[in-house]
C-alpha positions in Angstrom: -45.1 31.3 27.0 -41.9 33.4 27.9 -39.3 33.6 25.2 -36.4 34.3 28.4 -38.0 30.4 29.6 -38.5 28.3 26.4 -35.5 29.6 24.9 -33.7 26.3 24.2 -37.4 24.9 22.5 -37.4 28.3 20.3 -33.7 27.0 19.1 -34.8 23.8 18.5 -37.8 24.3 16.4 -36.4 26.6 14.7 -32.9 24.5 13.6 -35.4 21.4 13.5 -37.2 23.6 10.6 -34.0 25.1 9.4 -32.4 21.8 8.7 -35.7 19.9 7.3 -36.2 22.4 5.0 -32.9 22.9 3.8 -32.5 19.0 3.3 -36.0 17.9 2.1 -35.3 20.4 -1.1 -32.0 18.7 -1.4 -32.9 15.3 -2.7 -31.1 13.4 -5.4 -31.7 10.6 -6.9 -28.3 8.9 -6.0 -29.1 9.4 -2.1 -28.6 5.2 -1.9 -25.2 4.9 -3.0 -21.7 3.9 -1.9 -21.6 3.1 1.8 -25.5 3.8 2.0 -25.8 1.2 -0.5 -24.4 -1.1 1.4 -26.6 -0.6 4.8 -29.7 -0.4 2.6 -28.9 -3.5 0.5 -30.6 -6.3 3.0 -34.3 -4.5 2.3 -34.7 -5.0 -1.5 -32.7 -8.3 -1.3 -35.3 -9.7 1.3 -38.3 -7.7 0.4 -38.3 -7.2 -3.2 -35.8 -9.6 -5.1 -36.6 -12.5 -2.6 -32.8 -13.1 -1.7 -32.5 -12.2 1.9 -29.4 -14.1 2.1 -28.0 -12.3 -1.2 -27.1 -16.0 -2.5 -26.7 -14.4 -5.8 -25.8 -10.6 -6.6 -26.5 -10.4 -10.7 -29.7 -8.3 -9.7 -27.4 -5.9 -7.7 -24.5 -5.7 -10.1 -27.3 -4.8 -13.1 -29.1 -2.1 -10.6 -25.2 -0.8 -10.2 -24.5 -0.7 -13.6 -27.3 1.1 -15.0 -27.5 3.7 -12.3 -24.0 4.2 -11.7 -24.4 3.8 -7.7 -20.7 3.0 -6.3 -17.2 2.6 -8.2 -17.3 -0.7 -7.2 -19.7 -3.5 -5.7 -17.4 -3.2 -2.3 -20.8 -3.6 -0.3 -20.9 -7.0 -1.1 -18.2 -9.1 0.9 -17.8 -12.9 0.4 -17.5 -16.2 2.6 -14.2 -18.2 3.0 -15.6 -20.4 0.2 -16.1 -17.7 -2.5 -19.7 -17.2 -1.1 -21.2 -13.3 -1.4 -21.9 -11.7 1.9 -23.3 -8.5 3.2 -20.4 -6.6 3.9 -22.3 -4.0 6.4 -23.8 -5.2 9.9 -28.2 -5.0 9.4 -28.0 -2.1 12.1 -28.8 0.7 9.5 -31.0 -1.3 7.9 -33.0 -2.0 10.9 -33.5 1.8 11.7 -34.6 2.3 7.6 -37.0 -0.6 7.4 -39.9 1.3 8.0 -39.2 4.0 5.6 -37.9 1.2 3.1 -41.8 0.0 3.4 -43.1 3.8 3.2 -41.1 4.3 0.2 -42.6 0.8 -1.4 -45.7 1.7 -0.3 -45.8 4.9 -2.6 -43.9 3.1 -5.5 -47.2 0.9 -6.0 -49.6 3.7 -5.2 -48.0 6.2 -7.5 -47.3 3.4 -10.3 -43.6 4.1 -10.4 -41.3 1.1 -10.5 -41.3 -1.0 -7.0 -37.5 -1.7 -7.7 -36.0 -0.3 -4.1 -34.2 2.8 -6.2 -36.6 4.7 -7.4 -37.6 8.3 -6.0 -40.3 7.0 -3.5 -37.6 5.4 -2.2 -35.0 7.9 -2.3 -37.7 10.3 -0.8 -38.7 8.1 2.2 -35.2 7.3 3.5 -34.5 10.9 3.0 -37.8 12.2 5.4 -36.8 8.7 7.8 -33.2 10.6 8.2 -34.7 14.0 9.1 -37.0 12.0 11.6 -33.8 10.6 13.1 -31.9 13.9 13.1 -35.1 15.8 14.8 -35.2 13.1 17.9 -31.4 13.3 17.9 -32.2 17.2 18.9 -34.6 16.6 21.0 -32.7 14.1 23.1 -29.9 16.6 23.0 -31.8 19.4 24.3 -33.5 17.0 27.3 -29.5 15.8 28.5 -28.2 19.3 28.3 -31.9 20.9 29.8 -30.5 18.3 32.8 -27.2 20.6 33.2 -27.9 23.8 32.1 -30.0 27.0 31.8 -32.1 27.5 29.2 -29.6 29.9 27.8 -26.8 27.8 28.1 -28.6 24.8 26.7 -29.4 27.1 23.5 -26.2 28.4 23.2 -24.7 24.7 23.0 -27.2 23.6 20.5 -26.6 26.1 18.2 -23.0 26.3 18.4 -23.1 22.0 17.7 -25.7 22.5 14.6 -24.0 25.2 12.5 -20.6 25.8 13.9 -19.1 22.0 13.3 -19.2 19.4 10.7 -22.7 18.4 12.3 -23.9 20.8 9.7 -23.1 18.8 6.5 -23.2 15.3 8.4 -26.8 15.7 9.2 -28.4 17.3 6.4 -26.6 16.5 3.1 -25.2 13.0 4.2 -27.5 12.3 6.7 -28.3 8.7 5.7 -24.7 8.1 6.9 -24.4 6.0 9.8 -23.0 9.3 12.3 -26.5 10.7 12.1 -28.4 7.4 13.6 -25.1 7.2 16.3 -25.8 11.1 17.3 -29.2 10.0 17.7 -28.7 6.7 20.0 -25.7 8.1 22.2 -28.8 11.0 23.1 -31.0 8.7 24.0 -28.7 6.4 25.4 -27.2 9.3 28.3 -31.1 10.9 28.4 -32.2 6.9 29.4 -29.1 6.5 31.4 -29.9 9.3 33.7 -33.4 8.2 34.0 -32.4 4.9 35.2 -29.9 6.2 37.7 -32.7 8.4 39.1 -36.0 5.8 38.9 -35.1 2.4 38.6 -37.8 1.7 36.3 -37.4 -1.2 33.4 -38.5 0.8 30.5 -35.6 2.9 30.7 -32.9 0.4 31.1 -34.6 -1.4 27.9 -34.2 1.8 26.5 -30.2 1.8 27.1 -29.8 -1.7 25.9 -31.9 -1.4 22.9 -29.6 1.7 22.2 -26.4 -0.1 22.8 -27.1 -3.0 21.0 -28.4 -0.7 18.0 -25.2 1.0 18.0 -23.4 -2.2 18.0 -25.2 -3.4 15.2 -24.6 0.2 13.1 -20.8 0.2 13.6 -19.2 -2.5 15.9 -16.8 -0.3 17.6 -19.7 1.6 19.0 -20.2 -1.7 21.9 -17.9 0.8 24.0 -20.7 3.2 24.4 -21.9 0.8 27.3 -18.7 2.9 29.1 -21.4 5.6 29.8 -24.3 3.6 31.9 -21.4 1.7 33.6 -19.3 4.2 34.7 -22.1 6.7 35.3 -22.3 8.1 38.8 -19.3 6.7 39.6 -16.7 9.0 41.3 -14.9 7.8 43.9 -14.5 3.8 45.7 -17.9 4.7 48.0 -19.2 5.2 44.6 -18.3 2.0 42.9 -19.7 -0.2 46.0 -23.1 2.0 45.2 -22.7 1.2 41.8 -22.6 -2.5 42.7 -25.6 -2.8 45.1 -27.4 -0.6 42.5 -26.7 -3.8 39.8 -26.8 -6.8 42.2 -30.6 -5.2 43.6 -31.5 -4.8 39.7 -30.1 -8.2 38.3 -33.4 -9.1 37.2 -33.9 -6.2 35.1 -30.2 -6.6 33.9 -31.5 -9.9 32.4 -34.0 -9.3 30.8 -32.5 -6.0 29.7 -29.7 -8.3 28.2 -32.3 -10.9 26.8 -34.0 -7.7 24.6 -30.4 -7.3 22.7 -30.2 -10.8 22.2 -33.2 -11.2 20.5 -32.0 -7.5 18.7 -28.2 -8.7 17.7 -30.3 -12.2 16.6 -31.1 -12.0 12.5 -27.3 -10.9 12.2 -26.1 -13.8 14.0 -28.1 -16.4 12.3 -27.4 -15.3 9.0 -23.4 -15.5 9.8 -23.8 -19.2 11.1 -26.0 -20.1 7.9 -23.9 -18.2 5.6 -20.8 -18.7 7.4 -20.9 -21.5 9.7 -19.7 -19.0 12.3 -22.2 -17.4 14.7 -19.5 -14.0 14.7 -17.9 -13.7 11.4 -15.8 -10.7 9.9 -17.6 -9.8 6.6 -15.0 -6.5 6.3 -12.3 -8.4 4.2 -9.8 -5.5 3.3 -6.2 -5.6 4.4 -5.4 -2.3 3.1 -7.5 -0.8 5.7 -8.4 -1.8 9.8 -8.0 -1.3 13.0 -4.3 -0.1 14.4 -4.0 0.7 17.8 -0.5 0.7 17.9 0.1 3.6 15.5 -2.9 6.0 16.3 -3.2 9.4 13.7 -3.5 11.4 16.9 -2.1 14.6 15.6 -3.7 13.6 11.8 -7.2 13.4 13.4 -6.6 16.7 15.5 -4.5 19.0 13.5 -3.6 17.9 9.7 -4.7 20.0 6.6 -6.2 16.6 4.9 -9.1 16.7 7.6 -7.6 17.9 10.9 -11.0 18.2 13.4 -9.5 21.0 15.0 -8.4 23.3 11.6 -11.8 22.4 9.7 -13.9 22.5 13.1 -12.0 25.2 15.8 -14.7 25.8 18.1 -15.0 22.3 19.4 -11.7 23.2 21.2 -13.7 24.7 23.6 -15.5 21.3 24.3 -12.1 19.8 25.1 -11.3 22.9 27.4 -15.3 22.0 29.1 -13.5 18.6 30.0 -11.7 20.4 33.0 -14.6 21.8 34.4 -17.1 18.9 34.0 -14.2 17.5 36.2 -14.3 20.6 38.7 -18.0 20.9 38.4 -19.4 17.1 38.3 -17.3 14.3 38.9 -20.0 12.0 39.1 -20.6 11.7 35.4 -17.0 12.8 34.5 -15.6 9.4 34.3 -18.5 7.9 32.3 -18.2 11.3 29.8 -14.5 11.4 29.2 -13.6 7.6 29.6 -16.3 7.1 26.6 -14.8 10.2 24.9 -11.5 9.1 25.1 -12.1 5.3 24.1 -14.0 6.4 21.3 -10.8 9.3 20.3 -8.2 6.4 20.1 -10.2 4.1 18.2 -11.1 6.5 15.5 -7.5 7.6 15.6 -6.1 4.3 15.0 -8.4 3.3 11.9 -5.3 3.4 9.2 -7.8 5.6 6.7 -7.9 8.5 9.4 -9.4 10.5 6.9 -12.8 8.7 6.6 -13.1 8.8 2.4 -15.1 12.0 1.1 -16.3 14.0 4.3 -16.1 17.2 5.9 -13.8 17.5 8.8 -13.3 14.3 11.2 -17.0 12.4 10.6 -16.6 9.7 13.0 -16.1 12.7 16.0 -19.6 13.8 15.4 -20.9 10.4 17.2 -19.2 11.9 20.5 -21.2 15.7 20.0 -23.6 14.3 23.0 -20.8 14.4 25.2 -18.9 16.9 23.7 -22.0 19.4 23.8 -22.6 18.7 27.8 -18.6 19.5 28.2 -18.7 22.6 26.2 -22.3 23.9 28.2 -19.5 23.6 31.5 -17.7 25.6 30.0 -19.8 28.1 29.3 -21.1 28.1 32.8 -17.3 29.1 33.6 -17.3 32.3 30.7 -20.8 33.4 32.5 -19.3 34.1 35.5 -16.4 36.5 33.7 -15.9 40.2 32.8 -18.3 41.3 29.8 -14.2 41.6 27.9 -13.7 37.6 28.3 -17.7 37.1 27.0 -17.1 39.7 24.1 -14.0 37.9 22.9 -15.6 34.6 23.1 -18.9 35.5 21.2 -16.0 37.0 18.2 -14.9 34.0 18.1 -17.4 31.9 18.1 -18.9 34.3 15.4 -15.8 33.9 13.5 -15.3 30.2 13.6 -19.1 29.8 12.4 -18.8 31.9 9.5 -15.2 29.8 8.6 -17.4 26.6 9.5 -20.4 27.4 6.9 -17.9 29.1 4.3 -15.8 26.1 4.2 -18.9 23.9 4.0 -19.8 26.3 0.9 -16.3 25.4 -0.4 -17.2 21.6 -0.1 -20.6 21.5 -2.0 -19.0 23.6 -4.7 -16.0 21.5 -5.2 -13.1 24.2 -4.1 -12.5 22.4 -1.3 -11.8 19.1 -1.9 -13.1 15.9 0.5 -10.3 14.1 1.1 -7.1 15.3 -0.9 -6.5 18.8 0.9 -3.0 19.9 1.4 -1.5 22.4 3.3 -0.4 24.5 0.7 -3.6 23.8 -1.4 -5.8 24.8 1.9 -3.7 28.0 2.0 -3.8 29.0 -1.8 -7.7 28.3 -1.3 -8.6 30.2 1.9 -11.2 32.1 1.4 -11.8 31.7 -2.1 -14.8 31.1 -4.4 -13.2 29.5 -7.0 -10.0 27.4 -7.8 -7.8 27.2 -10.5 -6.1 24.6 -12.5 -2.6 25.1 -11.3 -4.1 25.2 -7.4 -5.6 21.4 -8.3 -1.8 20.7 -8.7 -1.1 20.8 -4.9 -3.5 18.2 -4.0 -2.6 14.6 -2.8 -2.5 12.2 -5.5 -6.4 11.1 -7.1 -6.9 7.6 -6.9 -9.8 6.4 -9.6 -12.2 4.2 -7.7 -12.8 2.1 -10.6 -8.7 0.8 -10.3 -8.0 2.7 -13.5 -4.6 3.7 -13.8 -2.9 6.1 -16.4 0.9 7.5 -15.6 0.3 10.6 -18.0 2.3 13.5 -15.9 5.7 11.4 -16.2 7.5 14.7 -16.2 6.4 15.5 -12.5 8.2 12.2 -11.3 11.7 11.0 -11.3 13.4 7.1 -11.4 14.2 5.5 -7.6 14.6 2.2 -9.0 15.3 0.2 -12.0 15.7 -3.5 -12.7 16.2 -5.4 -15.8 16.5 -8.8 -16.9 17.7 -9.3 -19.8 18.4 -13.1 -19.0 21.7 -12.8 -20.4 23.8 -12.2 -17.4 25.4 -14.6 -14.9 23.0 -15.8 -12.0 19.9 -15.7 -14.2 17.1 -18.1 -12.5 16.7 -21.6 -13.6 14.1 -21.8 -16.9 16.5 -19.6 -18.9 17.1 -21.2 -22.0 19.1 -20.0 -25.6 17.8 -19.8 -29.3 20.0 -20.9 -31.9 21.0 -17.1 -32.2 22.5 -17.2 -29.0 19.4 -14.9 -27.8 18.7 -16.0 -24.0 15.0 -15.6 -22.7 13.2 -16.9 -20.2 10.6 -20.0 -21.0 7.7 -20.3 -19.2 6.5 -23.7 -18.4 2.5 -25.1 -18.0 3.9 -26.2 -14.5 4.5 -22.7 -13.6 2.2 -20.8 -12.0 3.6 -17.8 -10.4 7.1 -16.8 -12.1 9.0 -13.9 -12.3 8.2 -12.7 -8.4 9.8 -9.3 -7.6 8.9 -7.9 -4.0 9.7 -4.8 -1.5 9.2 -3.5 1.5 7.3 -0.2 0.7 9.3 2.4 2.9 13.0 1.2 1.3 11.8 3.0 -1.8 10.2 5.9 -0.9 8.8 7.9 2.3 6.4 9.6 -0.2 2.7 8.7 -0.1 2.6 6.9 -3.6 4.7 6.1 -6.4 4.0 5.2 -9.8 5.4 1.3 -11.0 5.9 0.7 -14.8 6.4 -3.1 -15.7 7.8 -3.4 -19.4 8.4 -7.2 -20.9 8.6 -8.6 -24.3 6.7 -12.2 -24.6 6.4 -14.6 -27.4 3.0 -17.2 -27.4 3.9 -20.3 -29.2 0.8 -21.2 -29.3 -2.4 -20.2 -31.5 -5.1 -19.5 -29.2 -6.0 -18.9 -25.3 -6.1 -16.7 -23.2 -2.7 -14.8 -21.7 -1.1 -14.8 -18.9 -1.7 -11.3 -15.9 1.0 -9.2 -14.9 0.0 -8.9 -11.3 1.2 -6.1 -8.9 -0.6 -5.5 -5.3 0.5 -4.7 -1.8 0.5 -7.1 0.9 0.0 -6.2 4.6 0.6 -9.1 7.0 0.7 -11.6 3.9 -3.0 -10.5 2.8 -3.3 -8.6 -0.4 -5.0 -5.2 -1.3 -5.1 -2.4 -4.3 -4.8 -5.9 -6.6 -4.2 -5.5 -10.2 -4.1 -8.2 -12.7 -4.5 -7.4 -16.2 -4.4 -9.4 -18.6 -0.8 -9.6 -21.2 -3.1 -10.0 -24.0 -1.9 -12.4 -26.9 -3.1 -10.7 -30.3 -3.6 -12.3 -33.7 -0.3 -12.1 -34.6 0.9 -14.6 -32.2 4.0 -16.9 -32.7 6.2 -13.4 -32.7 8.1 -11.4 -29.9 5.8 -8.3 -28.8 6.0 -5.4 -26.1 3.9 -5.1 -23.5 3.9 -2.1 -20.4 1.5 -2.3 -17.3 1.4 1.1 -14.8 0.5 0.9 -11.7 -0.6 3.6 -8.2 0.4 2.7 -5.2 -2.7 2.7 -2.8 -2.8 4.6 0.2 -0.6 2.7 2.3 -1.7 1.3 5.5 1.9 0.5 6.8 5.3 1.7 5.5 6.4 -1.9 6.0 4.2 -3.4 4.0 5.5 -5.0 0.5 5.0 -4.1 -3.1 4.8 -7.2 -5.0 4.8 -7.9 -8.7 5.2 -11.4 -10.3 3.4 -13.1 -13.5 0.5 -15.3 -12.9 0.2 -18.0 -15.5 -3.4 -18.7 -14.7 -3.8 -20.7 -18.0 -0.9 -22.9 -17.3 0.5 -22.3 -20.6 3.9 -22.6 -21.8 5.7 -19.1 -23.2 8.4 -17.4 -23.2 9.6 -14.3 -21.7 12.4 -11.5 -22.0 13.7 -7.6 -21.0 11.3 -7.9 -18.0 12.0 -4.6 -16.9 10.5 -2.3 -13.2 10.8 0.7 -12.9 9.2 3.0 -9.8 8.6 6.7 -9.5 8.7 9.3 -7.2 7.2 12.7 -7.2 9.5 15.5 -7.3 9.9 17.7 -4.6 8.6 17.7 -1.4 
């Protein structure tokens, strides 16, 4: 066997190894936690704490709370009647299932406990992901193989695997649903062309399976059927052959389409006997969704919090290869870049652009396939230059890989930070193998997953607004009443509810990304015992709220006297400057008491 002719299989044995190796001595025994939590939670429910339907979640919260697995339980969503839910789609828990049982399996043999978190577990979902990421390459190597010389087809591969994000996405984090979508969009194109060249069954099965899969990971991902539609199709003779290609194959459309109905059917019958609703939306957080009337264009592309293009340069080359896909083959152009771009504007427009705690833009790294076949036309252009245009290429290349793996280095050591970078803090950190306290300084805002809050760098913030009432000025609201003092207060009834209600619209006090609000208020019980009233403040987005908090104004044993209470609270990240900041008192006890110097205040960082 010829090195020159197997090239591309050399490269992919050899990053297949690289990468298994690399992550299989990387285990920890947290690898089912936040998101992955959530995918992962249907298979223990169902198999080994006989709730499939997760009617109750005390098992869950007590697996949480002694291994410390997510801030919070957000993986669990409810029903419009108060009723827990799965907040993830079972897609990622279909493609684990048969490591879940591998991982059970071993549990029992090795006599550790069968509780779905131990390390047979941890192990067996961590081998399942390497399976995935290995056919994922080997899919990828097939589609480009269909394009491209051997060379060509190596260079690409390597370039995806250690000069991009793919790097960190699909060894570290590879449990993560972008590693399973890399996988399917390579099988889906690889299946694709096989249909369009042999109209054989199998294959089209193949596509659907993959399509509905997708769907079922990530609901967004339904657009991928953009790429068998379109395929082949470059001009109007085209499209009428596209046509009599479907009309000759209905029959194999059918029954293509009766496979992902029988897929896409557990998650529909659990809505309709959880929900009563055959589609239901389990993803119940107004503080973060789908806007595709204010995409983060330049923000995905180009910002120091996670711009693609600063963290991962050398896919600009990919987005060059777009031009001479078109020049070079226009009949899978439109499939390619229509997908592409689709896929772009959605991720663009998801108001938490960043994605939480990754390494460049995650969500891009579903695209690679079609990225990788863009950037191997490109290449095919650079071959046919001057050994100068090929030298200066290979630099670069050389130079954005060793700036891709450095900056990964940063990330697993903590110097670069996931998801709070800032220009100036990327700057004072270039390069660097360490960071310093004063460097921490230039970071966005930390926000404490558990909702704690604690204003203790006052100093770095000024006063935008301040409101008192003392209830002893004209126009105070009705329910203001007078001691015999002459001491005016407000009084509290048991038919009051909500009282006190103080709202505004985010962006007329401040175009920074977060203030601090400090709620003061003196309040006297009259009674002897209960429970107190909450000081709530939250943001509302189209009426709904998010970033809640409600504690509690806590009566202590020295009731029947005036006492002082303060509440602090962050400002989330905001998914609209219009939306409001609303603070009010929420007597949930229906208790009568009395209220006065109910003072607000709101902060702003200094400087820019």
């Amino acid at each position: 066997m010829k090195f020159s002719k197997n090239l591309s299989l050399f490269v992919l044995l050899a990053t297949g190894l690289i990468l298994s190796l690399y992550r299989i001595t990387n285990v920890n025994e947290k690898e089912i936690s936040w998101d992955v939590l959530g995918y992962y939670l249907p298979l223990p429910a169902t198999f080994i704490y006989h709730d499939p339907m997760l009617d109750k979640t005390d098992w869950i919260r007590k697996i949480n709370d002694e291994r410390n697995l997510s801030g919070t339980l957000y993986q669990v969503s409810e029903t419009d009647d108060g009723k827990p839910l799965y907040f993830f789609l079972f897609g990622m828990a279909l493609l684990y299932l048969p490591f879940f049982f591998a991982g059970h399996f071993f549990a029992f043999l090795l006599k550790i406990p069968a509780d779905g978190f131990t390390l047979p577990y941890q192990y067996a979902m961590v081998i399942g992901a390497i399976i995935y990421t290995l056919i994922g390459l080997i899919f990828l190597r097939k589609n480009l193989k269909r394009f491209f010389s051997e060379r060509v087809t190596a260079l690409v591969m390597l370039i995806i695997v250690f000069s991009t994000n793919y790097i960190h996405h699909l060894t570290l984090k590879d449990l993560e649903t972008v590693n399973v979508l890399f996988m399917l969009v390579n099988i889906i194109i690889w299946y694709t062309i096989r249909w369009h060249e042999v109209q054989k069954l199998k294959y089209l099965l193949a596509v659907g399976a993959g399509i509905i899969l997708m769907a079922l990971v990530k609901p967004s991902e339904i657009l991928i059927v953009l790429i068998p539609l379109l395929w082949n199709i470059s001009s109007r003779e085209s499209l009428k052959e596209k046509i009599r290609l479907i009309r000759t194959n209905w029959k194999q459309i059918v029954i293509t389409l009766i496979l992902c109905f029988i897929i896409v059917l557990p998650q529909l019958l659990y809505w309709r006997i959880k929900t009563g609703s055959f589609i239901y939306d389990s993803y119940k957080n107004p503080g973060i969704g789908l806007d595709l009337s204010s995409p983060h264009i330049l923000d995905v592309l180009i910002s120091y919090r996670k711009g693609w293009l600063i963290y991962t340069p050398v896919m600009a080359f990919s987005l060059i290869g777009f031009y001479f896909l078109f020049r070079n083959n226009r009949k899978i152009f439109l499939s390619l870049f229509g997908y592409f771009l689709v896929a772009f504007c959605i991720i663009a427009s998801w108001t938490e652009w960043w994605y939480g705690a990754a390494f460049s833009m995650r969500p891009l790294i579903t695209v690679y396939p079609i990225l990788a076949i863009s950037l191997g036309y490109f290449l095919v252009y650079l071959g046919k230059k001057g050994i100068i245009m090929k030298s200066v290429f290979i630099v670069i290349v050389i130079l954005f890989t060793f700036l891709n793996q450095f900056q990964w280095w940063q990330l697993k050591h903590y110097i670069l930070d996931p998801y709070r970078t800032t220009k100036g803090f990327y700057w004072a950190t270039f390069l660097k193998t360490s960071v310093t306290d004063e460097e921490k300084k230039l970071l966005l805002i930390g926000h404490d997953f558990t909702g704690k809050m604690s204003f203790d760098n006052r100093t770095d913030y000024h006063s935008v607004l301040a409101q008192e009432l003392a209830f002893d000025e004209p126009g105070n609201p009705e329910g203001v009443v007078q001691d015999g003092e002459g001491n005016k207060y407000y009084s509290v009834g048991k038919d009051q509810e909500y009282v006190l209600t103080r709202q505004f619209k985010y962006s007329e006090l401040t175009v920074k990304d977060h203030i601090w609000v400090v709620v003061s208020l003196d309040v006297f019980f009259p009674t002897t015992s209960g429970n107190g009233p909450c000081l709530v403040t939250t943001m509302e987005h189209n009426g709904k709220s998010y970033a809640y908090s409600a504690p509690e104004i806590k009566p202590d044993t020295a009731r029947m006297q005036w006492k002082k209470y303060s509440f602090e609270y962050l400002t989330p990240e905001i998914r609209k400057s219009s939306d409001i900041l609303k603070i009010y008192i929420w007597n949930r006890n229906k208790e009568s008491f009395d209220v006065d110097n109910f003072k607000l205040e709101v902060f702003e960082k200094n400087g820019d």
